[in-house]
Every structure is written in C-alpha cells, then in structure tokens.
LUMVOFI-561810 format. One record per residue (C-alpha): x, y, z; residue number from 1. Coordinates in steps of 0.25 Angstrom, whole numbers. Layout:
SITE     X     Y     Z resi
SITE     X     Y     Z  NUM
...
// end
This chain:
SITE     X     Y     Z resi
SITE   -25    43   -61    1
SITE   -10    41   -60    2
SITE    -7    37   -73    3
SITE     0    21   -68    4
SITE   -14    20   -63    5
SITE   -19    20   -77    6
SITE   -11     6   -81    7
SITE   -14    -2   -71    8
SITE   -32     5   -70    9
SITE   -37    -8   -73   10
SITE   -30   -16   -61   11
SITE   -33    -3   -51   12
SITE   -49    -6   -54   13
SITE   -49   -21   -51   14
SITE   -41   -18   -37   15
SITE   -52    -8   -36   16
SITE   -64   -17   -39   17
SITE   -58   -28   -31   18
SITE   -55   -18   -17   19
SITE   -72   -15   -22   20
SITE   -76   -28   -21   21
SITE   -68   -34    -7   22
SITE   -74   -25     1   23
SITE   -89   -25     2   24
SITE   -94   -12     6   25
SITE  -105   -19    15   26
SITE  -105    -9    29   27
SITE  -102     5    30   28
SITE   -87     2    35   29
SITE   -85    -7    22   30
SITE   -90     4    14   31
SITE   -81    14    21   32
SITE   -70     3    17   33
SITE   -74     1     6   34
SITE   -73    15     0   35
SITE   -60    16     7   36
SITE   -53     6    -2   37
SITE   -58    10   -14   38
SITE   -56    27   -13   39
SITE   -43    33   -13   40
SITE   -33    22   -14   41
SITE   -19    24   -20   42
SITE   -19     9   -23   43
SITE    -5    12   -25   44
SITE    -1    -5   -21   45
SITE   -11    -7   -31   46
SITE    -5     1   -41   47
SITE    11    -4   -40   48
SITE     7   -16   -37   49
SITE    -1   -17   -53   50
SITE     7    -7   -60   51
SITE    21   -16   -55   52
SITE    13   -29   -60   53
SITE     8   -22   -72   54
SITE    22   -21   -76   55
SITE    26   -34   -75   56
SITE    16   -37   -83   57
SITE     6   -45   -75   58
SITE    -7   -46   -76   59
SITE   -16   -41   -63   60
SITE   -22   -55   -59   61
SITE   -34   -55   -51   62
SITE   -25   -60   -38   63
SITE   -16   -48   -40   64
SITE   -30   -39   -40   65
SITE   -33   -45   -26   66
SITE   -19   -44   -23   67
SITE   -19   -30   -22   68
SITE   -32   -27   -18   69
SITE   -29   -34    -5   70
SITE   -17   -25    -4   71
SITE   -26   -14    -6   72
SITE   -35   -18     7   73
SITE   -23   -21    14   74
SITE   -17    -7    13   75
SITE   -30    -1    15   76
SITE   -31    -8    29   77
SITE   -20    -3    33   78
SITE   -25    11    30   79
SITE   -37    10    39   80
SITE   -29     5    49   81
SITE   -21    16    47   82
SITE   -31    26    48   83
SITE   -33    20    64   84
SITE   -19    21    67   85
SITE   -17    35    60   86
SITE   -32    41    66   87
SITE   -33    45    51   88
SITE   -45    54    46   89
SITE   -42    52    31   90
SITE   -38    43    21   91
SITE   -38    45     6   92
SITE   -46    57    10   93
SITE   -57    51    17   94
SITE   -60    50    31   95
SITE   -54    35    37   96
SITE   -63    25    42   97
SITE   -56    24    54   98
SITE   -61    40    55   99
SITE   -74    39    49  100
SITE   -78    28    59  101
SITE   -70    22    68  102
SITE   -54    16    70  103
SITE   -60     3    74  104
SITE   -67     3    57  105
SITE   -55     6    51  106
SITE   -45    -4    58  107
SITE   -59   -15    56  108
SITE   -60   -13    40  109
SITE   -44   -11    40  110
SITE   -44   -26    45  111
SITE   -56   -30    37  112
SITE   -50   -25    23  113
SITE   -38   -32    27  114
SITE   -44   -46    29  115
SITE   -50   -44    14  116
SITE   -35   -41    11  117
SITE   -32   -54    17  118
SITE   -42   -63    11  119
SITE   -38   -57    -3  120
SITE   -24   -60     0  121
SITE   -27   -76     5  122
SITE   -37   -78    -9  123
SITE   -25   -74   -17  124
SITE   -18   -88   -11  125
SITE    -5   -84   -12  126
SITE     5   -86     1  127
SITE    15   -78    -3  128
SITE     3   -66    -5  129
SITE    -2   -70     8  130
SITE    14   -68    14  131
SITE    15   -56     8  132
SITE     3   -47    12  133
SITE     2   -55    27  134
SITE    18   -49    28  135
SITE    13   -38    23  136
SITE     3   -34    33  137
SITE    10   -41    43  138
SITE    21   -28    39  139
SITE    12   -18    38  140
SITE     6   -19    52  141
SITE    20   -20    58  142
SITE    22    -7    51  143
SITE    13     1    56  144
SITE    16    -5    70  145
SITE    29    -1    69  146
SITE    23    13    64  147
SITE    16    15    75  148
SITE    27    12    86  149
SITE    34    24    79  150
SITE    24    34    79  151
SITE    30    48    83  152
SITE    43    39    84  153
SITE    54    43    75  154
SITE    58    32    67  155
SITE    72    30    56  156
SITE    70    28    42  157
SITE    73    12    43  158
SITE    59    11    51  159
SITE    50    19    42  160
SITE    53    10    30  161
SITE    51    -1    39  162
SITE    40     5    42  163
SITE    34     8    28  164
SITE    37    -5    23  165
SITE    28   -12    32  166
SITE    17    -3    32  167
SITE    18     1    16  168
SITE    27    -6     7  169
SITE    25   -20    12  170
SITE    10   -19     6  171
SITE    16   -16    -8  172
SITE    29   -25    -8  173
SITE    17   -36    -2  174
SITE     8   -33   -14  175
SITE    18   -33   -26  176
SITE    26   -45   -20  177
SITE    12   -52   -20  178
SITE     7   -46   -34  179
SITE    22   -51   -39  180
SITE    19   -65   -32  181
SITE     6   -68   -39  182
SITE    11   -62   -53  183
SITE    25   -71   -51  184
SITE    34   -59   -51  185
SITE    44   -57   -41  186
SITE    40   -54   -28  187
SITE    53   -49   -23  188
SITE    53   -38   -32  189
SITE    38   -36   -31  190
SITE    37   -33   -15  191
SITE    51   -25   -18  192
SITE    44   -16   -26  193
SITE    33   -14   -18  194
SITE    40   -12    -5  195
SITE    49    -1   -10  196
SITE    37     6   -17  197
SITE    28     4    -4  198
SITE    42    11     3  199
SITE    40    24    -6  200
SITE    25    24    -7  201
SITE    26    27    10  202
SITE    37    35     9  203
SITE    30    43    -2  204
SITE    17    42     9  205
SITE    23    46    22  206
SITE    30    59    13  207
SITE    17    65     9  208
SITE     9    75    17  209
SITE    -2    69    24  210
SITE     6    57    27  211
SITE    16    67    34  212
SITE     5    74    40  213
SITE    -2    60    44  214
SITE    11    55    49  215
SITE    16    67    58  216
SITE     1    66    64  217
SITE     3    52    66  218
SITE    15    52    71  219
SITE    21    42    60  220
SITE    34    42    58  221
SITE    38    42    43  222
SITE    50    44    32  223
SITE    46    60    34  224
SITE    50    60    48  225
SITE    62    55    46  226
SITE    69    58    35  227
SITE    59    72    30  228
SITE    52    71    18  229
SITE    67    76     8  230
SITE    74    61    13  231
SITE    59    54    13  232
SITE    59    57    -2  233
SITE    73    54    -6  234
SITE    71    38     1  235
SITE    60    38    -5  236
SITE    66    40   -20  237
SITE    76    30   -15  238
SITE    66    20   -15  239
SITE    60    23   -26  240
SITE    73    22   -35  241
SITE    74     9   -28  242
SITE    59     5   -33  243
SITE    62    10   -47  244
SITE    73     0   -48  245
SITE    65   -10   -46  246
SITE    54    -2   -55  247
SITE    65    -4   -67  248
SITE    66   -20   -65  249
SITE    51   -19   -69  250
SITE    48   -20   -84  251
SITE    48    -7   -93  252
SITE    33    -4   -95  253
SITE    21     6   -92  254
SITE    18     0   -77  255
SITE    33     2   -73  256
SITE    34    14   -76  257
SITE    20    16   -69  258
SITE    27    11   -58  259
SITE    37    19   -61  260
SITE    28    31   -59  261
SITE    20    28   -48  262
SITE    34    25   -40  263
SITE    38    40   -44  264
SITE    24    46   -39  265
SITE    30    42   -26  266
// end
C-alpha cells in the first residue's frame, strides 16, 4: 500500500462499502459491473480529493462520501464507454465487458452507472454540486468528440490540453470544487487544484507504455506525438511546480506532505 493511503484507510473503506451497496449485483451483467468497480481501481480522485480536505482539517461527512463515490461511477462510465470506442480487450488486466459480451453491454451499463451517478448527485441537494458535475460531463463528452475528429489527425499542443481538460481534469477540478462547496472552503482554489492535477495525471498517462502502445494503435493523438516523451516530461514538471505552489498555500501537516508525495509519484 502507498504509504498516503495509510492516513486517509478509514475514509477509502466507506467509499468502498458505499460503490458495494449502489450497485446490486442482481443479473449476470450487474455482477460483471459490479466486480468491475470494486477491483483494480486507483481511486486516485478519491484519494486527492480526501488527503486535500484531510489537511484542512475537515471532517469527511457522509455528503462528501457520496460525493465521491458518484465521481467514482462517473469515471468508471466513461471507461466502459471507452472500451467501445477504443475496441479494447483489457482493462485492469481483465477482459472488458464490451469484449467479454458484447459493445451494446458495455455502453448500456456505462449509462446505467451513470444514471446511479446522477441520482447521488440530485440527493445531495446542492445546485452549485448539481452545476458542477452536469458542466462537467457536459466537457467530458465534448472531449472525447473532439478526440475523436482528430484521430490519425496531427494536432498542436493548445488542443491536446484542451483536450485533456475535458476528458480528465474537469472530473477532479468538479469533484474538489464540490468537496470545497459542502465543506465551505474556497471553491476557486479547490477546482484549481484539481484541474491542474487532473492536467499531470494524463500527461503522466499518455507517457507510459501501454497508453503509447494503446494510443498509436488507436490512432489518438497525444503530448508524445507531439512534443516526444523528453519535452512531454519537462511540461509536465512545469505543472507540477505550478500545483506545488498552490500545495504550499495549504497548512503545514502530514496530508500535505501526502499530497506533496502523491504529486511526485507523477
């Protein structure tokens, strides 16, 4: 177990528990699902989400619990549908649903997991919440469009991190911008620091060797392609010493500097 992971065990289990108990496990598709979302995950919103409120010294509320889990479904629906787009075999080292059965499964249980999403979202009774994640989705799906209409397509830098915040960092600035509005902290900041540690998280992603191999296959057009892996890197680190900054606004404590390492893991 990472060692930031260790702090924050208690608050992983009940967003565990909860992602359980949503989904009922009731046909052999749901089952399927339901196995899907409970092995394998990083939860890495999850975890900088918890670890960034941990250090500002709120308490993790039962509404901020279902926060995140909903984020959790929301993330994991876009995988499945994913996995239709990209024809993809494996996931986490099992075979997709969409390969195990059928496309038609994966986009189906993609929407339905998306729909428990919602109704999560909507019984927290929050507008600004409710803003936040129907922007957000609302991104993600121009994204991947946009995406898409570039395949094989060379692409400049300015539309590949246009690109990435849509599709990846507008989940973790929703998220920690929504985690900050229910815990009365600033939102601003909040979705700032999620957005640019959603940027590295994908940039880090689309360096690593099966992404490559994924993307070249796919024909997906990323930060490798064009600026080679040497550049790729160094902008990373440039965002990264922009996150920090922000890191060194947060309160001097043990979640900060977990935060501290999780960012340098990237």
């Amino acid at each position: 177990m990472n060692d930031y992971k260790s702090y924050i065990l208690n608050e992983l289990q009940k967003i565990d528990t909860k992602l359980k108990f949503v989904i009922k496990a009731d046909n052999t598709l749901k089952s399927e699902l339901y196995n899907f979302l409970n092995n394998g995950s990083k939860r890495i919103r999850s975890i900088v989400t918890i670890l960034y409120l941990k250090c500002l010294n709120i308490d993790i509320s039962d509404s901020l619990i279902n926060l995140i889990v909903a984020t959790e479904l929301i993330h994991n629906a876009s995988l499945m549908h994913d996995d239709v787009i990209d024809n993809a075999e494996n996931r986490r080292g099992k075979e997709t649903i969409a390969h195990k059965y059928s496309n038609k499964a994966s986009v189906l249980l993609g929407d339905y997991i998306m729909s428990v999403a919602v109704d999560i979202l909507n019984n927290i009774n929050n507008k600004k919440v409710s803003y936040n994640y129907m922007l957000c989705i609302k991104l993600m799906s121009e994204a991947e469009i946009e995406q898409l209409l570039n395949i094989k397509n060379k692409v400049s830098i300015e539309k590949y991190l246009h690109i990435i915040k849509g599709k990846t960092a507008s989940l973790f600035a929703a998220l920690m911008a929504s985690a900050a509005c229910l815990s009365g902290l600033d939102e601003a900041f909040a979705q700032k620091f999620g957005n640019l540690f959603g940027i590295i998280y994908q940039i880090e992603n689309d360096t690593e060797k099966d992404s490559m191999e994924n993307d070249e296959e796919n024909g997906v057009q990323t930060i490798v392609n064009i600026l080679g892996i040497e550049k790729a890197n160094c902008l990373k680190d440039n965002y990264k010493e922009e996150l920090r900054a922000l890191l060194f606004e947060l309160p001097d404590n043990i979640f900060r500097k977990n935060l501290e390492d999780l960012i340098g893991s990237l």
